[in-house]
Structures are given as structure tokens and as C-alpha cells.
C-alpha positions in Angstrom: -1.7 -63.8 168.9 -1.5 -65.0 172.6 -3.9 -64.1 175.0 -1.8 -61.1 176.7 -1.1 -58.8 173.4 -4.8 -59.3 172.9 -5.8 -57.7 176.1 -2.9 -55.3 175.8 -4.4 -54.3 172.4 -7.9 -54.0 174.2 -6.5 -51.9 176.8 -4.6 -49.6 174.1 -7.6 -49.2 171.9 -9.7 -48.2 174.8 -7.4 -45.8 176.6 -7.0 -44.2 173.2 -11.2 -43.8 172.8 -11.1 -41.9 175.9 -8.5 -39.6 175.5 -10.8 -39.1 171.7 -13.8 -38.2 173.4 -12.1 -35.5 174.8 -10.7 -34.3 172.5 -14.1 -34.4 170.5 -15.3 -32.0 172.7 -13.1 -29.3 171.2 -14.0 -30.4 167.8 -17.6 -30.7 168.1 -18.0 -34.3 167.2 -19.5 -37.3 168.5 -17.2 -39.4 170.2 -17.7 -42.5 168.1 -16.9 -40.6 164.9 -13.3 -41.1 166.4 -14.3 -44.7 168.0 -14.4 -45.6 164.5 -11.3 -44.4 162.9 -9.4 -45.2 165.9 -10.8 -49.0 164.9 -9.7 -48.3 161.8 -6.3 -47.3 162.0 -5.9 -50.4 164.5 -7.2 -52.8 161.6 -5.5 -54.2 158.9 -5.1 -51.4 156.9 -4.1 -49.0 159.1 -1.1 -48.6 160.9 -2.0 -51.3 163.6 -2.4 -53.9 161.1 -4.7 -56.0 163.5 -6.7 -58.4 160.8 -10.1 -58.6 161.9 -12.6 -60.0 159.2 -15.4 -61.9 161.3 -19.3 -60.5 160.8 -20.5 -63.0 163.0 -18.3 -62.2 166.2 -19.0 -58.1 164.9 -22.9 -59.2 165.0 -22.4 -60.8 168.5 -20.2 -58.2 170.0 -22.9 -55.2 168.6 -26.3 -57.1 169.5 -24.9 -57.4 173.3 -23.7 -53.8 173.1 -26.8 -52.4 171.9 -28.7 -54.6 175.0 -26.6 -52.7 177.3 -26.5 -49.6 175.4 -30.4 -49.1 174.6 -31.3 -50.4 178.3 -28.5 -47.6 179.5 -30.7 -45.1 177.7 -34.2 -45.7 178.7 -32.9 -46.1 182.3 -31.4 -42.2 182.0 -34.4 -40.8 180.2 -36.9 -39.3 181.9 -41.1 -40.3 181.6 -42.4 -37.1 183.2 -40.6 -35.5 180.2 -41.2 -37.8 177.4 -45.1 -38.6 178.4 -46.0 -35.2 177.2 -44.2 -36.7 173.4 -45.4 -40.2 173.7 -47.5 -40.5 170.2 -45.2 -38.0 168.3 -42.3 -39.8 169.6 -44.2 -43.3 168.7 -45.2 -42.2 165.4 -41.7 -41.2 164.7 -40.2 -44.5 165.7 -42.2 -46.3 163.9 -43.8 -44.4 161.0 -41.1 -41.9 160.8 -38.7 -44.9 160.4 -40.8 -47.0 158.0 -40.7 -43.9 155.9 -37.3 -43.5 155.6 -36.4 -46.5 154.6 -38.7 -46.3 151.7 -37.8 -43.2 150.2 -33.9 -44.5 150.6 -34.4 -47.8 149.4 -36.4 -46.1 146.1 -33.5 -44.0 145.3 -30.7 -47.0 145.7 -32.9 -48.5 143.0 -31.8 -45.7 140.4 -28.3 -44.9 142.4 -26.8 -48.7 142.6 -29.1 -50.5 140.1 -30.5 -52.6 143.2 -33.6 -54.9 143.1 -36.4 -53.0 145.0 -36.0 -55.7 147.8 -32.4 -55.0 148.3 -32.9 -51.0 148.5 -35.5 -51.6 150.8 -33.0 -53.7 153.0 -30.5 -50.9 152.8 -33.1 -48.1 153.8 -34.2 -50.2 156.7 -30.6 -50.3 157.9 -30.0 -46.5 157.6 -33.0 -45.9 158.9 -32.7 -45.5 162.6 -30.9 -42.1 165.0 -28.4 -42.8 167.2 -29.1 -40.9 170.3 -25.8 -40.8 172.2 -24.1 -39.0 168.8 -27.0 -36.5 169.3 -26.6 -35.4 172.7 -23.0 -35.9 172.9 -22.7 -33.0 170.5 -24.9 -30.8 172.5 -23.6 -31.2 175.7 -20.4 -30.6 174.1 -21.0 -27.2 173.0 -23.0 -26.7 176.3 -26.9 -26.1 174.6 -29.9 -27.5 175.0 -33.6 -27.8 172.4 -36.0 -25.6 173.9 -39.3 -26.6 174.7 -40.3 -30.8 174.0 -37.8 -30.9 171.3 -35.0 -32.5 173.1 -37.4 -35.0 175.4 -39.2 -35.9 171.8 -36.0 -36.2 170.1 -35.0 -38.3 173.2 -37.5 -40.9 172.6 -37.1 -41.3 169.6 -33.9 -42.2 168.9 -34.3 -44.4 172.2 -36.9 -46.6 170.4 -36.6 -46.4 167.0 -33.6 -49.0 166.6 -36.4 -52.0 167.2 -38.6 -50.8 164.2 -34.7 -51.1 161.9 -34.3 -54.2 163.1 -37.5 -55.8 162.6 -37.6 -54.1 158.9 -34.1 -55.7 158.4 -34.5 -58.8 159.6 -38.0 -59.0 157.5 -36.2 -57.5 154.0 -33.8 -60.4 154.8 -36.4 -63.2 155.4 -38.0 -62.3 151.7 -34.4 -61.9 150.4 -33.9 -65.4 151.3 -37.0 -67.4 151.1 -38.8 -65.8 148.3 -42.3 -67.3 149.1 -42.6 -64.6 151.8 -44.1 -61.0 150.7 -44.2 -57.8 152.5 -47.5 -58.2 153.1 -47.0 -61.4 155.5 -44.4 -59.4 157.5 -47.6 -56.8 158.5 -49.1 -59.9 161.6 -45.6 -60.5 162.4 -45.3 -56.7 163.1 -47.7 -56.5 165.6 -46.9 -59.7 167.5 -43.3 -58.4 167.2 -43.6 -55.0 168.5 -46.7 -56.1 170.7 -44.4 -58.4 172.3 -41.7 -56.3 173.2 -44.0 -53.4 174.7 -46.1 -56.3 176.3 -42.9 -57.9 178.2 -40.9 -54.9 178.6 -43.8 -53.5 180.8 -43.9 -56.9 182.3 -40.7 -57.4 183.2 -40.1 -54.0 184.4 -42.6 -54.9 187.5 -40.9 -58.0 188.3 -37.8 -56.6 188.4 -38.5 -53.6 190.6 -40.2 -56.1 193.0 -37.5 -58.6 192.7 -34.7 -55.7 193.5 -37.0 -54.3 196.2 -37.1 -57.6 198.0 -34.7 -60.0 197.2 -32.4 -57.9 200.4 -29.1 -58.8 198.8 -25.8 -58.5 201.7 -23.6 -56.9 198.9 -24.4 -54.1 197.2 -22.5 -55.0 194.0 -24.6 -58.1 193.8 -27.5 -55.1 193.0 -25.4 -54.6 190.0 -25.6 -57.8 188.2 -29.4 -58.7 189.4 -30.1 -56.0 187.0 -28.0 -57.2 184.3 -29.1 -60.4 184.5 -32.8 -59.2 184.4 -31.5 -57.5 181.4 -30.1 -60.5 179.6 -33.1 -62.6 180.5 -35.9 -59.8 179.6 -34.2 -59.6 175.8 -33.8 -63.4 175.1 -37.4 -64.7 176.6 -39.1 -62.1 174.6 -36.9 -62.6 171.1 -37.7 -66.1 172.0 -41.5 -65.3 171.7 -40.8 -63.7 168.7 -41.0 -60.5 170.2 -39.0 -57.4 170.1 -36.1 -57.9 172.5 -34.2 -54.1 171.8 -37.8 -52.8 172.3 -38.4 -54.9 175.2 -35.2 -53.5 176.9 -35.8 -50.0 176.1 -39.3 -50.3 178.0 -37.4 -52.1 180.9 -34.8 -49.2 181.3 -37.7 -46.6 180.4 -40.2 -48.0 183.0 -37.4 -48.6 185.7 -36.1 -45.4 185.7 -40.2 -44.0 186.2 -40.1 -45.7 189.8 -37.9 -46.0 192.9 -36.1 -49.0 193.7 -33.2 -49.7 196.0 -29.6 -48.7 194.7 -31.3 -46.9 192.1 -28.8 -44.2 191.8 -26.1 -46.3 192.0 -27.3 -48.6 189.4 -28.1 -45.4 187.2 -24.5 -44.7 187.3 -23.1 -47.9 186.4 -24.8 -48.5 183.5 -23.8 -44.7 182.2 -20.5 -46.2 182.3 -21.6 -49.4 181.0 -23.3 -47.5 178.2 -20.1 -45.7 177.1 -17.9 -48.9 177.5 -20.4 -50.9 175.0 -20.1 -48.1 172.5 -16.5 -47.9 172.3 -16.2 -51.5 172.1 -18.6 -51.9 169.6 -17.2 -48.7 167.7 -13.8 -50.2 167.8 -15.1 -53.7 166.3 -16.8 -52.3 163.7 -13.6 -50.0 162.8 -11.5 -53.3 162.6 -14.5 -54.8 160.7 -14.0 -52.2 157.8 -12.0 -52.0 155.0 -10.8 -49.0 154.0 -9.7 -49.8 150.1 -13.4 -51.3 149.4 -15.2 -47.4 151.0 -13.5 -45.5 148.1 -14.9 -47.4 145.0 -18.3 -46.1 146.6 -17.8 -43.0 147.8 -19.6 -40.8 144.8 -22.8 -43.5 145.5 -22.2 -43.3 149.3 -22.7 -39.5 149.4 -25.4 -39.2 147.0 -27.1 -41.5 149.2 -26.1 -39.6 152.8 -27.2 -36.4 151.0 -31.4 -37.9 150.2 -31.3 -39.6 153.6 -30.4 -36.3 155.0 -31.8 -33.8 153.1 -35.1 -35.7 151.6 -35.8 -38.8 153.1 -35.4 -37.9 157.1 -37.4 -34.4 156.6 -40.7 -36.4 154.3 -40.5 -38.7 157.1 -40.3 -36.2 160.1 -42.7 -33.3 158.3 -46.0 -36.1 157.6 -45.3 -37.8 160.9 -45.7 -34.1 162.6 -48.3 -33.0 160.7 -51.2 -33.2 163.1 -49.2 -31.8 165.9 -48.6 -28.0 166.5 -44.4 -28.0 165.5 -43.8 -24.7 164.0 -41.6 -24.7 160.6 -38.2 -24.2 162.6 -39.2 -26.9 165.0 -39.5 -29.3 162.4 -36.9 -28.3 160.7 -34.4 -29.1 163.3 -36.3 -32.1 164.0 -35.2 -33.5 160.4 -31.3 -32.5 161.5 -30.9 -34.0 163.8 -31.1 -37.3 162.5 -27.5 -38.6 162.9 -26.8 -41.9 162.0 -25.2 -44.2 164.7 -23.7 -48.0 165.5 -27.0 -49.8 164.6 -27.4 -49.2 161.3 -23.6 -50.6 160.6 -24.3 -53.5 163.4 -27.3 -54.2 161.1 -25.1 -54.1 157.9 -23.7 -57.1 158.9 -27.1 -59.1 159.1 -26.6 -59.6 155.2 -23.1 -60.3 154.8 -23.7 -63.6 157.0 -26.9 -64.5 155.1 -24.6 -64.3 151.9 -26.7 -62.1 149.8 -25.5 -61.2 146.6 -25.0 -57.1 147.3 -23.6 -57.4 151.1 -20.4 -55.8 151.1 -22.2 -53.3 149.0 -24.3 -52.8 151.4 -22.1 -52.6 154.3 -19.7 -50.2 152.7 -22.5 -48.0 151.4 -24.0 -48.3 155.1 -20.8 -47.3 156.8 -19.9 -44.7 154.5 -23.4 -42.7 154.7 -22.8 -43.2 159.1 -19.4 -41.6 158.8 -21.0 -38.7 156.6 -24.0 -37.7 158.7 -21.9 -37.8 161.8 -19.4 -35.7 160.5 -21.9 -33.3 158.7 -24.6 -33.1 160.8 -22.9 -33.7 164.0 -20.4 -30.9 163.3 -23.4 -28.4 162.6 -26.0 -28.9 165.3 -25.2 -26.2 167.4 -25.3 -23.8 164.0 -28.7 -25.0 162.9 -29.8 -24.9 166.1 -29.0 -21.1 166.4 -29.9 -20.4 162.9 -33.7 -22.0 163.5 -33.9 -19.8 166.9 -34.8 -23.1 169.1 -31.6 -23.3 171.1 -31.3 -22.7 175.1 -28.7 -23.2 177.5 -28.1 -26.4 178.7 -29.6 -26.9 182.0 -26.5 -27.9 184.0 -27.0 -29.8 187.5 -25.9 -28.5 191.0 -23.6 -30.8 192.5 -24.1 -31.7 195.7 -21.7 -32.6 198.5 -24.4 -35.3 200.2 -26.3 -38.1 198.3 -28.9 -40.4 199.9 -29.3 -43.9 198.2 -33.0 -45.6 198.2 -33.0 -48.5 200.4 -35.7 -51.0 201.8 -39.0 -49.7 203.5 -37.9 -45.8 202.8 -39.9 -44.2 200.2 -37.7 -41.0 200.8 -35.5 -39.2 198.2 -33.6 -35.9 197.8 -35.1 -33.4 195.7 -34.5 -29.0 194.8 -37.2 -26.5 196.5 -36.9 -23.1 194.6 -37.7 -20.8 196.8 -39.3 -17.5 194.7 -38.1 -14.3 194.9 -41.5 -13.1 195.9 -42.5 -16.3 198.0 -44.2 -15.4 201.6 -41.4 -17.2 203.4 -38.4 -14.4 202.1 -36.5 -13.0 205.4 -38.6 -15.9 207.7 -37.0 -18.4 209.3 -37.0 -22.2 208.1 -39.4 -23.0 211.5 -41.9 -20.9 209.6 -42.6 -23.4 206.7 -44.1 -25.9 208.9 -42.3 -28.9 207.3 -44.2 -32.0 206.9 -42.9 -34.0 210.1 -41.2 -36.8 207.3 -39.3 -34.1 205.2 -36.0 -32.7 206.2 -34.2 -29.5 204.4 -30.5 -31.3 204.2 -29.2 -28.5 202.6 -29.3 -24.9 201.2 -27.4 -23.9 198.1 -27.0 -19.9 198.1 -25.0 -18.4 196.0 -23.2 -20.6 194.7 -22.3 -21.4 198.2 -23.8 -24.4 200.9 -25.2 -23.8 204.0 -26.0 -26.4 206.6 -29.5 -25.2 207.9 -31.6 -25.2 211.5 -34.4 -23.8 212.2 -33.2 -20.0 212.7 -32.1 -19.8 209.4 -33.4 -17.1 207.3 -34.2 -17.8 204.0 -33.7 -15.3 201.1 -35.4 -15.1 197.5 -33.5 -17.5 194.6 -31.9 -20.1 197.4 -32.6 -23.8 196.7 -33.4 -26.6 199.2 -32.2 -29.7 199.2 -35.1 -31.6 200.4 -35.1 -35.5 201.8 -39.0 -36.5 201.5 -41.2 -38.3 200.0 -43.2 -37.3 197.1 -46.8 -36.2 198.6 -44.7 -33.8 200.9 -42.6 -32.3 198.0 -45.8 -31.1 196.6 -46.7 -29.7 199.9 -43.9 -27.7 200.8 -42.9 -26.4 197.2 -46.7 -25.0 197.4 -46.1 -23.7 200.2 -43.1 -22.2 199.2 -44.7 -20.8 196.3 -47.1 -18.8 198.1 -47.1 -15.2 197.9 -47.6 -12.3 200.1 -51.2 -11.2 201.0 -51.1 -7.3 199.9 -54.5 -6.6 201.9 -52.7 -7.3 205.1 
């Protein structure tokens, strides 16, 4: 195939995943439900007939994805709201996944007649939530978790791909080299994950001084700094045998916490960089797959999807939660929403190119139980949500016509003042806040309308102020703006 129809396939195959994850929206699906069978039907047996049958490049292709993809999502979550679910959302990634993988591997003992060892391996690769599928649902259908659930849930499934791999990767080394036991994989578990928090911290100071400082001419050249700071934060620390996804995650995670020059610019490219990784790596693994071999397993594959979903994913969630105060329903959604993603395929091809004896068991059983919780559980999010009472509506964004990007020396950013209905400033003019003589009110958004403000404008109850200042005089004039009228007077 030359070189040409290759990248006209690319482009096809790409052009085609956007126009499915719009049309997802309609059907309340995650997008790379359709990433995937849009692979499919490209592969050999479908009607694109494009023979792809290569683990190794699938491995290559999905490790590099998930660099960008997990980096992309601890760069667009948010600390101040995760802090408050640090050790649940820890316990969870960790615990929560270790758990899982046991009860699944137990019951592929008695479901496929596996060794305990190779259950094990398969719960460790099922083990992990794929974020983006989460949240792609629920934006669809335009709700929101209320309370921590949706920061907690965010965290999670943002961290809890390291713990898979590691539990793959160690299922694998006793697979192959017998003289191991699972109790020599307990040190390597500490230096591993110790590692990855260790250097993600690490590395996440050096690169917001480098980007702070370095005073790059080009702007794009902002751009790939970062990725190579990516790129070299996940091999030095896999290279100290180390965590590198975890390591990434932190880096994205820790990044996002601070302010650093072209930092909303830089957010922005790697949401698109984030989508692009996950079609491309949906679309590899769609080629990878072979439909005539998923059908032999079905009746196995959705026993399996129906413990992990119904058993294994609620023991784990319930006794991970059990010292916190999560009320019944809480948990309960908790448990759903535990969709299945990319990594735990990505991960079923770890054993196919170590050549153990159950791998394209494995990897069908693996890709089959991901299609099922997508298309179960991601199709009934928004009902369980409802029928547990723990919905809200999503908390859309105003869009404003201005933006101010972070440069050097300027520790300034735009930021929304509510004003209260029954703050002391209603029917006063802006003059009478006494700004902070570093803030400026840019903007004020009034029903649904903008006005450019001076100091004669009157402001009125429910009006929001776009705000350029830094974050000691935030706090100042949002108290201020919070104050109330003095009834005595």
C-alpha cells in the first residue's frame, strides 16, 4: 500500500470519528464506542478490508496515546476540586482497582478454566475506568454529579490506569519467569508508584520554571516545550522503574494547579490533542480486532461484563468508601459509573506479545467486556443518575468575547465576581467598590447581555464581572462584593 492511500485512509477514518461523535450525542454514547467499530468495519473483516494484525505497533501506538491522553486529563482537572477527594480518590485508584481485579480474576477461574495467575492478569487488565467515556456521556445529555461525586469520580479514573498497568505488567513477569511470586511484586510497588508521584511532582516544577523563563519568540514553540517535557518526564521515570502514566498524570495535575505562560493556550491544544490520541488509538485497536474470534466468546464475555459490573466494581467501590460519609445512592452511582475504556484493551495486548498460552483469549474476552460496559452503562448514566436522585445540571460556562493569556512578569488573570442580589453595592456605581488599584472590571455579563463598564455604571443584583487581577485582590473584592446592607442605618 503506498504511502498516499495510507494517509488517505488516515484521513477517511478520522473525518468519519468526528462526524460519530456527533452523532453519539444523540444516542447517548461515548464517542469511542463508535471509534471502535468504525476501526472495525475498516479492518479486515469489515467492509474496508484493511488487514491490520500487528500487537506490537497497537502497543506503541496506545502507550504514546495514553501519554498524551492521561497528561491531557490531569492538565483539565481541577485541584481545588479534587483536594477535597484526595484519599477517597487514592484509595479507589489503588485499592479500589486491586480489588477488582481479584474478584474478576477469581470468577475467570470457574468461567474459562484459567490458572489463578492468568485470571488475575485478566482482572488487572479490566480493572481500570476510562474517564473521557464517563464524561462524554454526561455532557452529552447536558447533567452533572452533584456534590464531590463528579471531582472524585474525576480523579479516579484519571489515576487509576498506572495501578492496571503495574498489576499487568507484574501478573506477566510471574507468567513468564515463574521464580517470581506476588509477594516480591509488593517492594516493587512502592518504588513504582513512589517513583511516579515522586517525579511527576518533580518535574512539574521544572517545567513550570523552565516555561516561565525559557522567553521563547514563537508562541507555537510553547507548544512542543510541553510535549517534550511530556515525553521526557514518562521515559526518565519508567527508566527508574517508576510509574511513567502516574508520573504524567501528576505533571498535567500539578501544572494545571499553577500559572504559567500560554497556559490557556496550551490547555486548549492538548484538549485537542487528547481527542486526536483517542481516535487514533480507538481506530488501531478496531483494526487490531477480529470480529469472527469475539463470537466464540460471547456467552463467557458477558458473564464476565455482568460480575465486573454488577459485583466486582460495587465490593471494590462499597469497602473502599466505607470510612467516608457516601450515602447508599452515592455509592451506588459510584459503582456505575465504572465504564471500561482504551487501556484495558491497550493492556490486552501486553500478553499477546509475551506469547502466553491464553492471549487471544484474553484479548477477545477483554475487548468484548469494553464494548459491553460502554454500551450498557454508558447508555444508562443519565437514568441511574435520576433514579439515585444525585443528578444536577451541568454547570455550563459563559463565553466570553475577550480572553487574556498569562505572559512573563504578570501574575494577572480573568476571573467571574457574582454580585449578590442583596450585596451592599446593588444600584451603586462601580467607583463605589474601591477596586484594588491592580484589578480591572473588563467586563459585565447582564442578562445574558455584555456591557463594557466605567466608573458610572450601576450595578444591579445577579450581574457577573469579569475581573483581570491577581489572586489576593479576587478575594478582596468578591468580599467586598459580598457584603450586605447594615439594617441599623
Amino acid at each position: 500500500m503506498i504511502i498516499e492511500t495510507i494517509i488517505l485512509w488516515i484521513g477517511v477514518l478520522i473525518l468519519l470519528s468526528i462526524i460519530a461523535s456527533k452523532i453519539s450525542e444523540h444516542f447517548m454514547l461515548p464517542a469511542l464506542l463508535l471509534f471502535l467499530a468504525i476501526g472495525m468495519l475498516a479492518g479486515s473483516e469489515g467492509i474496508g478490508g484493511v488487514y491490520f494484525d500487528d500487537p506490537g505497533l497497537a502497543k506503541s501506538i496506545g502507550v504514546i496515546s495514553l501519554i498524551l491522553i492521561i497528561f491531557s486529563g490531569g492538565l483539565s482537572t481541577e485541584w481545588k476540586a479534587v483536594r477535597p477527594m484526595f484519599v477517597q480518590g487514592l484509595l479507589l485508584a489503588t485499592l479500589g482497582v486491586m480489588l477488582t481485579a481479584v474478584v474478576v480474576g477469581v470468577f475467570a477461574v470457574y468461567i474459562l478454566k484459567f490458572t489463578l495467575l492468568e485470571g488475575l492478569l485478566l482482572g488487572s487488565i479490566v480493572s481500570s475506568t476510562d474517564a473521557a467515556a464517563v464524561f462524554s456521556v454526561l455532557r452529552s445529555r447536558k447533567i452533572s454529579l452533584k456534590g464531590y461525586l463528579k471531582p472524585l469520580l474525576e480523579f479516579e479514573s484519571g489515576s487509576n490506569d498506572p495501578m492496571a498497568v503495574f498489576l499487568t505488567v507484574g501478573c506477566l513477569s510471574i507468567l513468564t519467569n515463574p521464580q517470581d511470586s506476588l509477594i516480591s511484586l509488593f517492594p516493587l510497588f512502592i518504588l513504582n508508584m513512589g517513583m511516579g508521584f515522586m517525579l511527576g511532582y518533580i518535574m512539574s516544577r521544572v517545567s513550570i520554571y523552565i516555561i516561565n523563563t525559557i522567553k521563547l519568540e514563537y508562541e507555537g514553540l510553547y507548544l512542543v516545550l510541553t510535549i517534550g517535557l511530556i515525553l521526557f518526564t514518562y521515559s526518565l521515570t519508567t527508566l527508574l522503574k517508576g510509574n511513567g502514566f502516574l508520573a504524567v498524570y501528576f505533571l498535567g495535575l500539578l501544572l494545571n494547579k499553577d500559572d504559567f505562560v500560554q497556559k490557556r493556550s496550551i490547555s486548549r491544544f492538548y484538549d485537542g490533542i487528547g481527542w486526536l490520541m483517542q481516535i487514533v488509538m480507538f481506530l488501531t485497536l478496531g483494526l487490531l480486532v477480529f470480529p469472527s474470534q469475539i463470537i466464540p466468546i460471547m456467552p463467557q464475555g458477558l458473564l464476565l461484563a455482568i460480575i465486573l459490573m454488577f459485583v466486582a466494581r460495587p465490593v471494590a467501590v462499597f469497602l473502599c468508601l466505607k470510612p467516608f460519609k457516601f450515602t447508599l445512592p452515592e455509592k451506588a452511582m459510584i459503582s456505575w459509573v465504572g465504564l471500561r475504556g482504551a487501556v484495558p484493551i491497550v493492556l490486552a495486548t501486553f500478553p499477546l506479545l509475551e506469547g502466553i498460552p491464553q492471549a487471544n483469549t484474553i484479548f477477545n474476552i477483554v475487548f468484548f467486556v469494553t464494548l459491553t460496559s460502554v454500551l450498557i452503562q454508558g447508555s444508562s448514566i443519565h437514568i441511574v443518575s435520576k433514579l439515585f436522585g444525585v443528578d444536577t445540571p451541568i454547570d455550563v460556562q459563559k463565553k466570553y468575547p475577550i480572553r487574556f493569556e498569562q505572559t512573563e512578569g504578570i501574575d494577572l488573570s480573568l476571573a467571574d465576581m457574582f454580585v449578590p442580589y442583596n450585596s451592599d453595592f446593588v444600584g451603586k456605581t462601580l467607583s463605589a467598590i474601591n477596586m484594588p488599584p491592580k484589578a480591572l472590571i473588563v467586563l459585565i455579563s447582564r442578562d445574558e447581555n455584555f456591557i463594557v463598564p466605567n466608573g458610572s455604571t450601576v450595578l444591579e443584583g445577579g450581574d457577573v464581572l469579569l475581573v483581570l487581577a491577581n489572586e489576593t485582590d479576587r478575594n478582596v473584592i468578591q468580599s467586598r462584593l459580598s457584603l450586605v446592607p447594615d439594617k441599623d442605618k
